[in-house]
N, C-alpha and C positions, 0 to 999 in steps of 0.2 A: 504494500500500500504506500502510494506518495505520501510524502512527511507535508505536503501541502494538506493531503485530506484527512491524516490523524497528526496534528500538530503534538511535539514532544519538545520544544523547545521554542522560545522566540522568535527566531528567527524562522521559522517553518510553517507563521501565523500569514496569513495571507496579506489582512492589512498592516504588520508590520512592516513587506516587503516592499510592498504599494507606496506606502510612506518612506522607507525609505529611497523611493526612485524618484516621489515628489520632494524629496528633499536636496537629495542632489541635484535633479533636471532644474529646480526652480532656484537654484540657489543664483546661476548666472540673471536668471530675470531679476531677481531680487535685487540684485546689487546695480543692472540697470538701472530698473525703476527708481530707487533710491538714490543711488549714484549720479545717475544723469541727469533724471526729470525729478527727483524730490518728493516723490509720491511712493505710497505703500503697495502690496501686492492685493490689500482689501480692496484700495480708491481705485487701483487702475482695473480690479475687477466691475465695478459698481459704474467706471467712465466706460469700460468695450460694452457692459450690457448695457448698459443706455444706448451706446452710438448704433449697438444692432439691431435694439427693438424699440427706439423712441419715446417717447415722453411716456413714464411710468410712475405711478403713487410708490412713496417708499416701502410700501411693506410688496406691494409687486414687484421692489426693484431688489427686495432682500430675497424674497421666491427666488424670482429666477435666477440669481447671483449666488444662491444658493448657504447665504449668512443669515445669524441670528439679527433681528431686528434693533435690539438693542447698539449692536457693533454696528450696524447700519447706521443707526439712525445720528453716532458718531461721525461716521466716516463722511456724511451727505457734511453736515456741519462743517467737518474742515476743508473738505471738496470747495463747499458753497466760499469759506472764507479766501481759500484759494483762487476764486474768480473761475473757477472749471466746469461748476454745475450752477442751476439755475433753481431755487425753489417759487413757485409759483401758487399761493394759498388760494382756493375756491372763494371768489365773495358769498359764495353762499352758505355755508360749511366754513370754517377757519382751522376746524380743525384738519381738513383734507386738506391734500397737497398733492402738486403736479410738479416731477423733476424734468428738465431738463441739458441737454450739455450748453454750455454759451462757446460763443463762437474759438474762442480758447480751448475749451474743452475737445471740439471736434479737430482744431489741429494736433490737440499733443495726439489723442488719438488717432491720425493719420501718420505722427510720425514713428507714434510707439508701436504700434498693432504690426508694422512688416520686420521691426527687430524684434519682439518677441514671435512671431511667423517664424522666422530666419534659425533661432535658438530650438521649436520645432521643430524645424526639418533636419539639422542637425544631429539632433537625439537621434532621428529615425533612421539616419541613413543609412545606416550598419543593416536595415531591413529591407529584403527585398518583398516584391509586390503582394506575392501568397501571403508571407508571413506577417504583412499589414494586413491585408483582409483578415485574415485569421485574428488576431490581435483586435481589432477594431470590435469585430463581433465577439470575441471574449470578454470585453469590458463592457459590452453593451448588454452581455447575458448574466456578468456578473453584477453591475448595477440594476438592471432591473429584478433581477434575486433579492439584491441588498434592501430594494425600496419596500419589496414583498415583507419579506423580515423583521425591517423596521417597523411596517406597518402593525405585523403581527406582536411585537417585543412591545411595540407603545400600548397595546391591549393588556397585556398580560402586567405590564407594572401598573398602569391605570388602573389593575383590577389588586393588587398587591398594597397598594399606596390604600385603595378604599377599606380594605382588611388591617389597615396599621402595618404594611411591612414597607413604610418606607424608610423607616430608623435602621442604624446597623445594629443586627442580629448578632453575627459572629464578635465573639468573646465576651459579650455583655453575660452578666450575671444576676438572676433574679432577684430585683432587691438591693441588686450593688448599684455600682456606678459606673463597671463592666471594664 
């Protein structure tokens, strides 16, 4: 049996392996982003989903960017302070909001999006054509697993949490202070 599908050690964990090839691959983006343009690997996620799918309310833009809302709703702030995003309140509503990039925003975007492209194609070149299709639809069967999952795992603590087991359990003792 692969040490992928009975893991025996850390490193034989599937998302640890995943992490760390996102930590290496992104390390070069990183030091761009920061290095050149001044901006984090959050903001310049939250400025490509905007440039690709246009004006978005913040918690649409934490969806699809795929961030907790909270860290969002940071990152739009310093964006915004930055002159790169555009927040736009509803007169009717105040408390809704419509993001925008401002015309700043769409250039770093245009300048950032073909070096980070570039840094892609780089990682991949070592692969040839099969072994991209393969790979593509690997990750596409194992994210969609993963979402199945999560789906199911948010059920079953939802239902643990209503029972009182959201406290830790392990080494508490009844009556102590564990």
């Amino acid at each position: 049996m692969h040490p992928l599908r009975e893991p025996r050690r850390l490193g034989d964990l599937i998302n640890f392996r995943l992490q760390r090839c996102f930590s290496f691959s992104g390390a070069p983006v990183i030091r761009l982003l920061e290095g050149r343009y001044g901006i984090t690997r959050r903001e310049w996620r939250l400025l490509a989903t905007l440039a690709e799918h246009g004006p978005l309310s913040p918690s649409e833009l934490a969806d699809l960017a795929q961030l907790d809302r909270a860290r969002t709703s940071r990152a739009i702030g310093v964006l915004v302070e930055k002159g790169l995003l555009r927040r736009q309140v509803h007169a009717a509503d105040s408390r809704r909001a419509q993001l925008n990039l401002t015309s700043e925003g769409l250039e770093l975007h245009a300048e950032v999006f073909p070096r980070v492209a570039e840094i892609n194609s780089r990682l991949l070149e070592k692969l040839d054509e099969p072994t991209l299709e393969a790979l593509a639809a690997v990750i596409d069967t194992l994210t969609a697993r993963a979402e199945q999952l999560n789906q199911e795992l948010v059920r079953d603590v939802k239902a643990e949490r209503q029972s009182g087991g959201s406290r830790r359990v392990r080494g508490a003792r009844p009556g102590g202070s564990g």
